[in-house]
C-alpha positions in Angstrom: 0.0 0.0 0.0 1.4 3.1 -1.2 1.8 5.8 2.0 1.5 8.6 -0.1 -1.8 7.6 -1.6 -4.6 9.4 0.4 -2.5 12.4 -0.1 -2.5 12.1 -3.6 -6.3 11.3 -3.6 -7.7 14.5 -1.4 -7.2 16.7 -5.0 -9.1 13.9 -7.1 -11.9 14.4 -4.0 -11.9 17.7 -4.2 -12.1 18.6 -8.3 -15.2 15.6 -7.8 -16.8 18.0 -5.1 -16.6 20.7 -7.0 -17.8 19.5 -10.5 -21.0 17.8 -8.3 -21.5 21.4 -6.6 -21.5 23.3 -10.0 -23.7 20.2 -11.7 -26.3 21.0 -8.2 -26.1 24.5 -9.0 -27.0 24.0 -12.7 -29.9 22.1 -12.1 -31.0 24.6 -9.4 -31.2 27.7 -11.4 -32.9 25.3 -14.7 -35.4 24.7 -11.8 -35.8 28.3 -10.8 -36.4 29.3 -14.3 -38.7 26.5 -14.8 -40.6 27.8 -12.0 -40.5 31.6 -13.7 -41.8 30.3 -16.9 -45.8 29.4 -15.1 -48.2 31.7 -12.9 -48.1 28.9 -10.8 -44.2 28.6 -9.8 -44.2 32.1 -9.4 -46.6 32.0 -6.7 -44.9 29.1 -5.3 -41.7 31.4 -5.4 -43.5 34.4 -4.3 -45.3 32.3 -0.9 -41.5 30.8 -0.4 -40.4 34.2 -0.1 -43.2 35.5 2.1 -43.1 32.5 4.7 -39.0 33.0 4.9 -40.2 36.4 6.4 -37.2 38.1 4.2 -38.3 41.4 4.3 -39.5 41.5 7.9 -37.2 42.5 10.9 -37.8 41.0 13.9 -36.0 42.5 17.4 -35.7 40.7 20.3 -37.0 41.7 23.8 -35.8 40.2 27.4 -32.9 38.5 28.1 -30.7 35.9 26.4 -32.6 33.0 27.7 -36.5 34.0 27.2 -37.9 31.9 24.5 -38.6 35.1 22.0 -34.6 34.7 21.5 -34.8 31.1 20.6 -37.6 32.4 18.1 -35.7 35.2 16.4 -32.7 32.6 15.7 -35.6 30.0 14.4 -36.6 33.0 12.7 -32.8 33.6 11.2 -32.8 30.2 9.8 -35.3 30.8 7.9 -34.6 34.0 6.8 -31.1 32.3 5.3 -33.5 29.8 3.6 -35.1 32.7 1.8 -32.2 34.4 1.0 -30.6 32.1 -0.9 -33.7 31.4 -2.7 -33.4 35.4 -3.6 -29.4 34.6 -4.6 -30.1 31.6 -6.6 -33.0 33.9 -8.2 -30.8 36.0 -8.9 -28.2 34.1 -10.7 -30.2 32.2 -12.4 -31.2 35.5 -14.4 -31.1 39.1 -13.3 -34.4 39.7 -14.5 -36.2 36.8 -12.3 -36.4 38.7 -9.1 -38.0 42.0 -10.4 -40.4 40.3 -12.2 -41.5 37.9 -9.3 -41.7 40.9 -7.1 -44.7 42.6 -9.7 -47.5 40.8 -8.3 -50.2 42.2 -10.9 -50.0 39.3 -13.2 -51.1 36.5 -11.0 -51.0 37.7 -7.3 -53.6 36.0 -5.5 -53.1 37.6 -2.1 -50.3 35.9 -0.8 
């Protein structure tokens, strides 16, 4: 068994993780433009958003132990959620987000 050989192997890993990621991001932004191209996946887009509460702040009140803390950093988690649904938007095409944001086409009071 050669010594040298899971040294030699960590670049082969790592050139494998990285074609995987960009092959996941690929089919993430073909999915997001799927979604653009139907009334429907833009309201699924537009009610992701809404629950991911991205445009909301939130403060917290008390001290470091009262449950509305553990809320607001339930609350951050999601909030990351939505925001990189708004970054993959984004990349996908510049022209996704501004369009899902006019709601006059399909909005259905979400």
């Amino acid at each position: 068994m050669d010594v040298f050989a899971p040294y030699e192997q960590a670049p082969q890993r790592e050139a494998r993780s990285q074609r995987q990621g960009a092959l996941l991001d690929r089919r993430l932004r073909a999915a997001v433009d799927t979604l653009m191209d139907g009334p429907d996946g833009r309201c699924l887009l537009r009610w992701l958003i809404q629950v991911c509460q991205c445009f909301q702040a939130l403060v917290p009140s008390g001290d470091g132990d009262s449950p509305e803390v553990h809320r607001l950093v339930f609350a951050e988690g999601r909030r990351f959620v939505g925001m990189r649904l708004l970054r993959l938007l984004q990349e996908a095409d510049p022209g996704h987000l501004p369009r899902l944001l006019q709601t006059k086409e399909d909005d259905h009071g979400i």
